[in-house]
DRENFIVEX-625602 format. One record per residue (C-alpha): x, z, y; residue in three letters. Coordinates in steps of 0.02 Angstrom, whole numbers, plus 50000, padded with zeros to 5 digits. Layout:
% residues N
XZYAla/...
END
This chain:
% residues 503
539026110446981Unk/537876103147107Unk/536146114847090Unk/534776108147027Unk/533726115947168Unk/533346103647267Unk/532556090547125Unk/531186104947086Unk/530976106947265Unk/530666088547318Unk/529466087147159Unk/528446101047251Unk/528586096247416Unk/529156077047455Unk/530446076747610Unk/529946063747735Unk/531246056947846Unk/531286041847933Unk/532616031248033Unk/531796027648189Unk/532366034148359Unk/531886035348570Unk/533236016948567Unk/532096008348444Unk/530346013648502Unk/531246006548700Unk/531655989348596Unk/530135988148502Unk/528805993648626Unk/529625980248748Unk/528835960848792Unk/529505947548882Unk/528985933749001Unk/528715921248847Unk/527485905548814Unk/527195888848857Unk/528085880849002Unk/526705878049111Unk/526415899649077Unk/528065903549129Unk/528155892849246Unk/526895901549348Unk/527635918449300Unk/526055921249174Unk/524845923749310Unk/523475914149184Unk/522015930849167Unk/520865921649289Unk/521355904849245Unk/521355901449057Unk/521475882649007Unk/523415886048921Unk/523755892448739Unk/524845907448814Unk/523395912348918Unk/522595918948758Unk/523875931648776Unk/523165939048906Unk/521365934448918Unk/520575928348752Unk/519335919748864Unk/520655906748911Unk/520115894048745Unk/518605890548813Unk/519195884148989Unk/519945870348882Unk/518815853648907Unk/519715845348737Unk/520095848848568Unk/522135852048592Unk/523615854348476Unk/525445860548553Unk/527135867948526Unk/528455875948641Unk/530265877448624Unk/531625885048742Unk/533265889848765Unk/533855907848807Unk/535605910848909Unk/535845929048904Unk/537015941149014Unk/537205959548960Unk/537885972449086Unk/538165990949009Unk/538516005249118Unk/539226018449025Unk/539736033549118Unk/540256024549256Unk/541386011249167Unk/540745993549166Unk/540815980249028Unk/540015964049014Unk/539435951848856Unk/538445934148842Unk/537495927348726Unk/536325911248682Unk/534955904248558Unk/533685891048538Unk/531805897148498Unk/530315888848443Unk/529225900748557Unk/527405894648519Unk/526335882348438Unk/524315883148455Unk/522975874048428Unk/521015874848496Unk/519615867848416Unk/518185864148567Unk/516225859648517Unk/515345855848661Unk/513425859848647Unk/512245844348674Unk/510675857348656Unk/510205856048856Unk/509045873648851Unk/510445881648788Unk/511365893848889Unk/512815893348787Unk/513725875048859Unk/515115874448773Unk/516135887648622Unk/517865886948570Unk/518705891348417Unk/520925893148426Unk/522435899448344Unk/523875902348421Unk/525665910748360Unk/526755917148479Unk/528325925748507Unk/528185941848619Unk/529975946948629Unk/531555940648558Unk/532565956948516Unk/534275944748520Unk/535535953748602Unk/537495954848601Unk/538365970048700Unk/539585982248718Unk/540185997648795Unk/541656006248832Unk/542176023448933Unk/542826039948941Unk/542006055348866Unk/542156074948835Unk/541146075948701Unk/541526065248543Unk/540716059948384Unk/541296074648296Unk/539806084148401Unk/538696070148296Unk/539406077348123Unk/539236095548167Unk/537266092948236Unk/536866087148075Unk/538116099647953Unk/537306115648047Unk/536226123047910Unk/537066112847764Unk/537676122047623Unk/539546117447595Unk/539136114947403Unk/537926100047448Unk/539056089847527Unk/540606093247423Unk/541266079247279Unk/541106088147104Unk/542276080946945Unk/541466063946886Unk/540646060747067Unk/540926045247167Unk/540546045647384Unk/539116033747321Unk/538076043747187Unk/538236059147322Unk/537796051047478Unk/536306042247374Unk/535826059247300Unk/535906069947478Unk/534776054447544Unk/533726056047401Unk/533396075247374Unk/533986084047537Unk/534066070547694Unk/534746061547818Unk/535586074547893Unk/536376079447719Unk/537186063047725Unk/537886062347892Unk/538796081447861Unk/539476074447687Unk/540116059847778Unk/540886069647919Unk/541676080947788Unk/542296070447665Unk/542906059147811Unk/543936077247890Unk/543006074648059Unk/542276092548010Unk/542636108247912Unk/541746123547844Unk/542336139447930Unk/542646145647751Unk/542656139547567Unk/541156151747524Unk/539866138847433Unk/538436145847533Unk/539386143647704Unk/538376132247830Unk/539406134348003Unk/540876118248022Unk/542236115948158Unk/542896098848220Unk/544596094948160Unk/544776079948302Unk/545546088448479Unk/545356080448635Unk/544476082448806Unk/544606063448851Unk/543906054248699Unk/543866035348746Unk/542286027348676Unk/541976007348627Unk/540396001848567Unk/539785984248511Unk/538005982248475Unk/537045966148397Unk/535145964048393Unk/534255951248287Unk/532405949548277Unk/530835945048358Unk/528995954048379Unk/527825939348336Unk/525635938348376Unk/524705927748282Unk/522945924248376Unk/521445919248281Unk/520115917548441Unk/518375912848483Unk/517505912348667Unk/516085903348729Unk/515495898148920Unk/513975904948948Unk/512705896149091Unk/514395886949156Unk/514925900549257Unk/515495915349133Unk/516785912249001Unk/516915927748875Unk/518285928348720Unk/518765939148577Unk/520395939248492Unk/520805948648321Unk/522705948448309Unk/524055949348169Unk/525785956248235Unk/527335954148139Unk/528885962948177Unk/530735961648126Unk/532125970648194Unk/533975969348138Unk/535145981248230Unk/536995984648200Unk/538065997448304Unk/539945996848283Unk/540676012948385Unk/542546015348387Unk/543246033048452Unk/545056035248514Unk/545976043948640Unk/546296062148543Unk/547646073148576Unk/549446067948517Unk/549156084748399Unk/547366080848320Unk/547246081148137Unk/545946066348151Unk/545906050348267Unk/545256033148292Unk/543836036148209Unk/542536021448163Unk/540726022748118Unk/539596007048086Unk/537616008148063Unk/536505995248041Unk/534415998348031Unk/533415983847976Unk/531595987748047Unk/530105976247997Unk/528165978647973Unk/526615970548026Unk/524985976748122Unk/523475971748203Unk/522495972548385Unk/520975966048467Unk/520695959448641Unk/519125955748744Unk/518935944948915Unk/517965935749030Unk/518245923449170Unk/516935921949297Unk/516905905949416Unk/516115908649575Unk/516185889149631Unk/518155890049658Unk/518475907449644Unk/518985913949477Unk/518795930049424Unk/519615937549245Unk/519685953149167Unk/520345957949002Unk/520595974548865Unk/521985973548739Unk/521665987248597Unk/523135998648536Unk/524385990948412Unk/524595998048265Unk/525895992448185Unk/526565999148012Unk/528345999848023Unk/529875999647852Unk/531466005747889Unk/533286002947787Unk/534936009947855Unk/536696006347809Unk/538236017147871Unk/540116016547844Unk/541356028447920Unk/543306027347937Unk/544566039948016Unk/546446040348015Unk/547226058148002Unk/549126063847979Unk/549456072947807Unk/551266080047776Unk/551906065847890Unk/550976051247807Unk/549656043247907Unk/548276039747785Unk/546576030247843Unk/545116037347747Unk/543956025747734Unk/541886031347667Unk/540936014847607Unk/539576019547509Unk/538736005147520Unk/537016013047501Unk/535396004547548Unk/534256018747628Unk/532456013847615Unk/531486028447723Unk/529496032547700Unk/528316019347801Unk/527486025147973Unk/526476019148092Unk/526956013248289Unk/525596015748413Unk/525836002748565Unk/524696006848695Unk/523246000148765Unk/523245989348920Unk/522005981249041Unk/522035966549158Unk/521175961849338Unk/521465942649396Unk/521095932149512Unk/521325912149588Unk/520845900849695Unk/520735883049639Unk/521035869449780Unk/519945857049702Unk/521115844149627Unk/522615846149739Unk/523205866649664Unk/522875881849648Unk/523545898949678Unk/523275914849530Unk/523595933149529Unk/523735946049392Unk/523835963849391Unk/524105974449226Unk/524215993149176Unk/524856001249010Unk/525306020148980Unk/526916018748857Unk/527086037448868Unk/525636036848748Unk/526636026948617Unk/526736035848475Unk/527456037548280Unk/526366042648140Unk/526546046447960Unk/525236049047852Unk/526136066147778Unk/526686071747947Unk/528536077947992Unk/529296087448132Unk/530326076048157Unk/529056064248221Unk/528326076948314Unk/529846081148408Unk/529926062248437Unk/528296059348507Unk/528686071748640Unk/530226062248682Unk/529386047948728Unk/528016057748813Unk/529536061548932Unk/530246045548920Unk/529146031648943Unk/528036030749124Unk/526376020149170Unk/526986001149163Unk/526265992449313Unk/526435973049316Unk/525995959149441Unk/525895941149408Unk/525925927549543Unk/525945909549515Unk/525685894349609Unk/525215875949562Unk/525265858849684Unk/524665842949597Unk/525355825149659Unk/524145814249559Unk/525165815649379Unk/526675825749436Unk/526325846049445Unk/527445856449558Unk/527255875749498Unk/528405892949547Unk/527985912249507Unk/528485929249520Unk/528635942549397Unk/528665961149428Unk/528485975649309Unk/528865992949344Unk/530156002949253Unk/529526007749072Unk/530856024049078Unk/530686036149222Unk/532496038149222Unk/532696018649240Unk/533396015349409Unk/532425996249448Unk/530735985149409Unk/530985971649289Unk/530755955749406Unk/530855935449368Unk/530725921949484Unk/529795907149400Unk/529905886349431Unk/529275871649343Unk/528785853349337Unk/527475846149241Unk/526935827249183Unk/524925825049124Unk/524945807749039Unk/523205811148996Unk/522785810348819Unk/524535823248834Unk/525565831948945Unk/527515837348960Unk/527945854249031Unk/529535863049098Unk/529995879049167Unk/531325888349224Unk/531435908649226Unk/532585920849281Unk/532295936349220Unk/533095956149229Unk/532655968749169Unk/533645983649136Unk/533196000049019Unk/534266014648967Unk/534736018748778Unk/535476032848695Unk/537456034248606Unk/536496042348463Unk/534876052348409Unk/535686070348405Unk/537456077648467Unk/538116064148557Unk/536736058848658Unk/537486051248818Unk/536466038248890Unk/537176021948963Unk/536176007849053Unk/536005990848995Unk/535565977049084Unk/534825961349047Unk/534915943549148Unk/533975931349063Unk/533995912549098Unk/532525902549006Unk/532455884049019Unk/530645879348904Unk/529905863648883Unk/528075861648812Unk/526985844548720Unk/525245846648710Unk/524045832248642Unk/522145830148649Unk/521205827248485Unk/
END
């Protein structure tokens, strides 16, 4: 009988696991070159600028730049490339989507008051959507370690009782009750077992050492991998211009975040002699929570000489996780080949925590040319080694975590340079986009080279811009025992087109 052990011992002391890992702090800690089209047009060099709803992103400041009371929505159109290096062996992938990327609006009350210093306060909201986590890849390459090492990382310390199916039992009501009184890794060593990747080294009930039944030195590895999701910031802001020449700006923010991952990973390639082959495990995590941040700027005009700076406040963002996982593995038994297949079809639903996005401050500067262009810079720093998972009843696990990204993740570095010629009605605009590698062991800077065109028909304006970005990060095969890395990288190619109209 299955001992009744462990339900006393979780009443006493509550087991807190979680599913996140180093891959989905890299997704979720990560922002694109997103916004309106006149913003990415001019590779988001706005800090020192303002006047644009995607410049609240950066400088809260920016709504009172604004001479009008404005409404205005963006939409674009993604083209995506995805490159994986995996030990060497190359594979390619492509994938599209259509976005609605921002709407705003900004609310401006100009003061008639003459002795006041205060000329002119501004009151906006803006949504806007930091990163789309849409992505379609997939790996494949050759090995000599194999997803058997995955099984016996977790089994190591497992009873063989726990994990064994008792008269009456179904591979459901045990996988849900390891999840539920033991763990995570309970469930992966009953799956490996029950599946005949692993064995004990003997049938005593207390034994907790396993074996791999799959043989091979050359273990040929595909993986497919689909994101769905989006990190979105809803802005409420204020700022006022103070004496004409300083323009200061709060934003309190509201982040939403949903992240949809599924991993398909085939293994084949054993020996001719292995008891176990082509073996096929699927996970999916579903990731979503919300969170707030506050940011504080100012834009000082020194006749045509703009000068911005700007403080974003850690996000904290409070983070639910759900995993699925299904595992399949063919074997040969008395010269049958029989496919066992392990379904549970078990929702887990893991303890909430807490994601700490660090800080980050901002230095601009531009130049207006009167009416006939300008020319902006923007320079941006952010230590993502001090990202960092919380819980409010603490676990090793998250400890051991935290220390991973410590190692991980570097100072991010970016710089922002965009340009603007005006021709009456017509705007010409182009940027540049550079970000330093967020992973030390990343091997390039994230870069983009900006363009757009723009039409002011005065009471509104049409915007377009075209950006191509890459950036290119490095992700784990999995959390424990078969933790190969492989590269992925990303060529982006964003065509966005903006309407804004004065009230």
């Amino acid at each position: 009988m299955r001992s009744l052990f462990y339900i006393g011992l979780t009443l006493l002391l509550p087991i807190f696991t979680l599913a996140q890992t180093l891959n989905d702090v890299t997704y979720l800690t990560q922002t694109n070159l997103s916004g309106t089209a006149r913003y990415t047009s001019m590779a988001g060099a706005f800090g020192a600028l303002g006047g644009d709803f995607s410049a609240l992103n950066d400088n809260p400041a920016a709504s009172s730049v604004f001479l009008n009371t404005e409404i205005g929505g963006t939409i674009n159109f993604q083209a995506r490339n995805h490159t994986t290096d995996y030990l060497g062996s190359l594979a390619e992938k492509e994938d599209t989507g259509f976005y609605m990327d921002q709407f705003g609006a900004v609310f401006v009350f100009n003061n008639t008051k003459a002795e006041s210093p205060w000329s002119r306060i501004s009151a906006a909201i803006n949504v806007n959507r930091m990163e789309t986590f849409d992505q379609e890849a997939s790996l494949f390459g050759t090995n000599t370690y194999g997803i058997s090492d995955y099984f016996l990382f977790y089994a190591d310390g497992i009873a063989f009782e726990d994990i064994q199916l008792y008269d009456e039992e179904t591979i459901a009501s045990v996988y849900q009750y390891l999840g539920d009184e033991i763990g995570f890794g309970a469930q992966q060593a009953f799956l490996g077992y029950q599946s005949f990747i692993i064995d004990p080294f003997t049938d005593d009930p207390g034994e907790t050492r396993y074996f791999s039944n799959v043989d091979s030195n050359q273990y040929q590895h595909d993986l497919k991998i689909k994101n769905v999701g989006f990190h979105r910031k809803t802005s409420f802001n204020f700022s006022a211009l103070y004496r004409e020449i300083l323009h200061l700006g709060v934003n309190v923010n509201s982040h939403y975040i949903e992240f949809d991952q599924t991993h398909d990973f085939f293994e084949g390639g054993q020996d001719l002699d292995s008891f176990i082959y082509d073996v096929n495990f699927k996970n999916t995590l579903l990731s979503y929570g919300r969170g707030q941040s506050l940011q504080f700027g100012g834009i000082l005009k020194l006749n045509n000489l703009r000068l911005g700076l700007a403080y974003d406040s850690p996000q904290w963002i409070e983070l639910q996780d759900e995993t699925k996982q299904s595992l399949s593995a063919y074997r040969f038994q008395d010269g049958i080949e029989i496919q066992e297949i392990l379904d549970p079809n078990v929702i887990n639903s893991f303890a909430s925590y807490e994601l700490k996005i660090p800080s980050k401050t901002s230095i601009s500067a531009a130049y207006v040319f009167n009416s006939s262009g300008l020319l902006s810079f923007e320079y941006s720093t952010q230590d993502l080694s001090d990202s960092q998972s919380n819980s409010a009843s603490g676990s090793n696990f998250l400890e051991a975590l935290n220390r991973e990204i410590k190692d991980t993740f570097g100072m991010v570095n970016t710089l922002k340079v965009g340009g603007e010629l005006r021709i009456k009605e017509l705007s010409l605009r182009a940027g540049y986009f550079n970000r330093s590698k967020m992973q030390n062991s990343s091997s390039l800077n994230d870069h983009a080279v900006t363009l757009g065109v723009g039409f002011d028909f005065g009471p509104s304006s049409l915007n377009f811009s075209l950006v191509n970005y890459t950036q290119i990060q490095e992700f784990q095969l999995f959390s424990e025992g078969l933790t190969d890395s492989f590269e992925l990288s990303k060529k982006l190619t964003q065509v966005t087109m903006s309407f804004n109209f004065k009230l």
